[in-house]
ZAGUMI-895126 format. One record per residue (C-alpha): residue in three letters; chain; y, z, x. Coordinates in nm, 4 decimals. Layout:
N
("ALA","A",(Y,Z,X)) ...
END
This chain:
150
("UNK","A",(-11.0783,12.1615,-1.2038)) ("UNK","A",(-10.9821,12.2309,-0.8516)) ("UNK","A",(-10.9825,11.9840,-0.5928)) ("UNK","A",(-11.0317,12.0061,-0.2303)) ("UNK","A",(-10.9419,11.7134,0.0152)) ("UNK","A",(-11.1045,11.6675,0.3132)) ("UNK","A",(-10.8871,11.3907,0.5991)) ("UNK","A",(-10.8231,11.3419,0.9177)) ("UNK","A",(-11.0003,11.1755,1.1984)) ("UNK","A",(-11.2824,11.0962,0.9423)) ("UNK","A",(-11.4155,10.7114,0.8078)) ("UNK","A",(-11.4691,10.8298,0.4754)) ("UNK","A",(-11.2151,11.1181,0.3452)) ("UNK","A",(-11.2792,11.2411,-0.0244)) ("UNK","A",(-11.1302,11.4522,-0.2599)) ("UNK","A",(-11.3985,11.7072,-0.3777)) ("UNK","A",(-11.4530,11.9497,-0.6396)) ("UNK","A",(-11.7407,12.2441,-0.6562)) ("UNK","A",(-11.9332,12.0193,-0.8893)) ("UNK","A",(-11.9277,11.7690,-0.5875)) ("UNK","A",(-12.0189,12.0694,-0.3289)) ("UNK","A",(-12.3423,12.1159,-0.5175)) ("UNK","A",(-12.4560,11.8050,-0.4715)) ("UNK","A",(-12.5773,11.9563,-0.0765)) ("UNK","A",(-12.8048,12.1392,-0.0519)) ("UNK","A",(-12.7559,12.4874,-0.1297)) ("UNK","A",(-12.7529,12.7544,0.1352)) ("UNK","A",(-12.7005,13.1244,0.0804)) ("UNK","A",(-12.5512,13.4399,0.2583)) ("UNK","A",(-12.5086,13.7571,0.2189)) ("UNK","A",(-12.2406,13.9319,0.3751)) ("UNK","A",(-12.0146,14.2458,0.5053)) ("UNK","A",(-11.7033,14.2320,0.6284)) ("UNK","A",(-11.4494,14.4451,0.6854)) ("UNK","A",(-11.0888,14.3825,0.4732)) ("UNK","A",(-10.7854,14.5478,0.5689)) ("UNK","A",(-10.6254,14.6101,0.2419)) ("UNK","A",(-11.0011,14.7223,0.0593)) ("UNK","A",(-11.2294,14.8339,0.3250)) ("UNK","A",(-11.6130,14.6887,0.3603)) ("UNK","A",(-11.6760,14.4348,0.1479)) ("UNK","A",(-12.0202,14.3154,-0.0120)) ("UNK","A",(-12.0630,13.9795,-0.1337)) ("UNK","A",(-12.3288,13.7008,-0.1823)) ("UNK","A",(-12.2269,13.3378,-0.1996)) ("UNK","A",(-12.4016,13.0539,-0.2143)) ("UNK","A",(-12.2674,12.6591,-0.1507)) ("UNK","A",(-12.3001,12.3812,0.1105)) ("UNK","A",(-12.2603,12.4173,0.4616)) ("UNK","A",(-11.9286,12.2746,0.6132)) ("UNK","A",(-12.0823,12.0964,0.8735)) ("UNK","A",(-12.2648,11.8915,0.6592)) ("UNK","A",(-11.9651,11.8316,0.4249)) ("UNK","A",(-11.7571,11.7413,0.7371)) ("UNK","A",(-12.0810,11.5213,0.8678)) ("UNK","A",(-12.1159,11.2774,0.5176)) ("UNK","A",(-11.6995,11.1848,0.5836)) ("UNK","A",(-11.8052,10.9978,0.9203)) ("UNK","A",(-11.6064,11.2178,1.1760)) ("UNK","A",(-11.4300,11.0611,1.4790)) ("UNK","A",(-11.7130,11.1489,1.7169)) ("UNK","A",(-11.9109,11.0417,1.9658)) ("UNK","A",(-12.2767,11.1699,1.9399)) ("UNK","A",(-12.3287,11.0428,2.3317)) ("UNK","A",(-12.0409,11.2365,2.4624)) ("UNK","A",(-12.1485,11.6226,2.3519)) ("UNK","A",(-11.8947,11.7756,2.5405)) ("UNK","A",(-11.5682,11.5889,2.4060)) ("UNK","A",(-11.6911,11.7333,2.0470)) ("UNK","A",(-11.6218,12.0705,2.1212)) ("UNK","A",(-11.2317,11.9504,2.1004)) ("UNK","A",(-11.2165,11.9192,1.7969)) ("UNK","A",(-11.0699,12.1537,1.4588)) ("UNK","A",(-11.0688,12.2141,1.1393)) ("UNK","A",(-10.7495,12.3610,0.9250)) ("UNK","A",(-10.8605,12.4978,0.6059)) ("UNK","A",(-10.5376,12.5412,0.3447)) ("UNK","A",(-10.6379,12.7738,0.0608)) ("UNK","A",(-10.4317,12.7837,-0.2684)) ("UNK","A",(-10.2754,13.0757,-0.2267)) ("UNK","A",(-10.1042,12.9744,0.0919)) ("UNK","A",(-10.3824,13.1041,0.3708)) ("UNK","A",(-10.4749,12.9421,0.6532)) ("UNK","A",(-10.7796,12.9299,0.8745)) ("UNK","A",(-10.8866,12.7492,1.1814)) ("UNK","A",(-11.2297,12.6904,1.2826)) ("UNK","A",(-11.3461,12.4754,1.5598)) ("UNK","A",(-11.6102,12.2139,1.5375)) ("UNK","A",(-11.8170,12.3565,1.8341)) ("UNK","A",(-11.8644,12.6369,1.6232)) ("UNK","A",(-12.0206,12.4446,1.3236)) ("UNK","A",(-12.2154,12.1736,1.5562)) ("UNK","A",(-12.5626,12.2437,1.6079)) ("UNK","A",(-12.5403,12.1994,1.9389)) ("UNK","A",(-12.3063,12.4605,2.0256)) ("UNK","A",(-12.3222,12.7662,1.7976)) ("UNK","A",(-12.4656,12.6385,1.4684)) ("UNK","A",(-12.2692,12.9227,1.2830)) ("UNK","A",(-12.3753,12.8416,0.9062)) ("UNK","A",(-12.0226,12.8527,0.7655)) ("UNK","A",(-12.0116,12.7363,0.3753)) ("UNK","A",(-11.8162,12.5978,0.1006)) ("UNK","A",(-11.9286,12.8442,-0.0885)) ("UNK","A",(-11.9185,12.6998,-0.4773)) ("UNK","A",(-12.0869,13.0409,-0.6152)) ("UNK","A",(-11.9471,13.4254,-0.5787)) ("UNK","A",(-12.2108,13.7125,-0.6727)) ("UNK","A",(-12.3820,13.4724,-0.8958)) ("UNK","A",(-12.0780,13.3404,-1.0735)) ("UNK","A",(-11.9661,12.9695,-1.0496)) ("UNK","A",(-11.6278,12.9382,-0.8993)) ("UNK","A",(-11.5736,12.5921,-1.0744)) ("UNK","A",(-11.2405,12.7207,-1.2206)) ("UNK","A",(-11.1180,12.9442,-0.8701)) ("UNK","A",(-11.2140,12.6752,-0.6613)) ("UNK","A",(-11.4333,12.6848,-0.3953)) ("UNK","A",(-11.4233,12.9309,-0.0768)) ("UNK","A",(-11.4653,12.8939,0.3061)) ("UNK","A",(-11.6998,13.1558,0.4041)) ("UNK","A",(-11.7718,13.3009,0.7916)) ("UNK","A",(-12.0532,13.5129,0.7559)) ("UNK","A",(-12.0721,13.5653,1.1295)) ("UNK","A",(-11.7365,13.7420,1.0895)) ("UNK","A",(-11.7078,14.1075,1.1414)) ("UNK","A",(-11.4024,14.0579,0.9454)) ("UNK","A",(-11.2587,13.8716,0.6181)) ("UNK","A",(-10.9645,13.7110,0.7474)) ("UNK","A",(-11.1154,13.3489,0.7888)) ("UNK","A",(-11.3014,13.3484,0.4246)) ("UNK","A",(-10.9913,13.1143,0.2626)) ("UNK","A",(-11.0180,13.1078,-0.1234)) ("UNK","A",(-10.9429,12.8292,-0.3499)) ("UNK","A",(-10.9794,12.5327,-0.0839)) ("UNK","A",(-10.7588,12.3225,-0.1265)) ("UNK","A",(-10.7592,12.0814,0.2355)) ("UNK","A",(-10.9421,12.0688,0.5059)) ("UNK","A",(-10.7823,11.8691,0.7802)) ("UNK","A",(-11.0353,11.7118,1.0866)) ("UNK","A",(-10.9210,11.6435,1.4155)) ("UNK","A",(-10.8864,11.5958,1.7757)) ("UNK","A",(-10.7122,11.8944,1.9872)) ("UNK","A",(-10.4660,11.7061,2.1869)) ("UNK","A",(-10.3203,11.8657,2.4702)) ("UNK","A",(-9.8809,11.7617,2.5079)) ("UNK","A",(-9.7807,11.5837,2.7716)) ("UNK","A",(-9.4777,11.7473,2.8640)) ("UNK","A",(-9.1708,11.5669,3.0235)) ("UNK","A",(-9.1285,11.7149,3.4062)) ("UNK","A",(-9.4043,11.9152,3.4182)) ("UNK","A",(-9.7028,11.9089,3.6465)) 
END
């Protein structure tokens, strides 16, 4: 069974599979979105949403300080090489809520065996869905400090 692992700048990183995922609670969406190689696409998943995956692994943040949250990322490695970033102001309730999932069903069919998929349903387009999650790294956004430069 495929495995995703979730580290970072978390207290409790895990290694989780879409039997794990389904242990949330289960939120759905339907969606269109426009793919470059196939045209509009139609789909309905179903699986937990990141935010509260991300939440459960005790991220590095500080609930006081709202606006030093919206620093930091997510990287989402799929198996077939993709890569997506999403930041955390766009999960966090506070900011723009967006209900992005894990999704751990396709059109009604269990993606045990495929692994599980980052979905964006407020996407016009597909290119952030990821398939077969594989890591998702939390962190801080640190800016470089660059030698000579003011």
């Amino acid at each position: 069974m495929p495995t995703l692992l979730l580290h970072g700048d978390l207290g409790r990183p895990a290694a989780l599979s879409v039997a794990d995922l389904r242990g949330w609670p289960v939120h759905r969406a339907e969606v269109t979105f426009d793919c470059a190689t196939n045209g509009p696409q139609h789909h309905v998943f179903e699986g937990a949403l990141l935010r509260d995956v991300v939440a459960r692994a005790h991220p590095d943040l500080e609930d006081r300080r709202r606006k030093d949250r919206s620093r930091f990322v997510l990287a989402v490695s799929g198996g077939d090489g993709h890569h997506s970033l999403l930041s955390w102001a766009e999960l966090d309730p506070d900011f723009c809520g967006s209900p992005v999932l894990l999704a751990t069903r396709l059109d009604g069919e269990d993606l045990d065996e495929a692994g599980c998929q980052l979905v964006v349903p407020t996407d016009r387009c597909g290119a952030r869905y990821v398939s077969a999650v594989t890591h998702i790294w939390f962190g801080a956004l640190e800016v470089p400090v660059l030698a000579g430069v003011s």
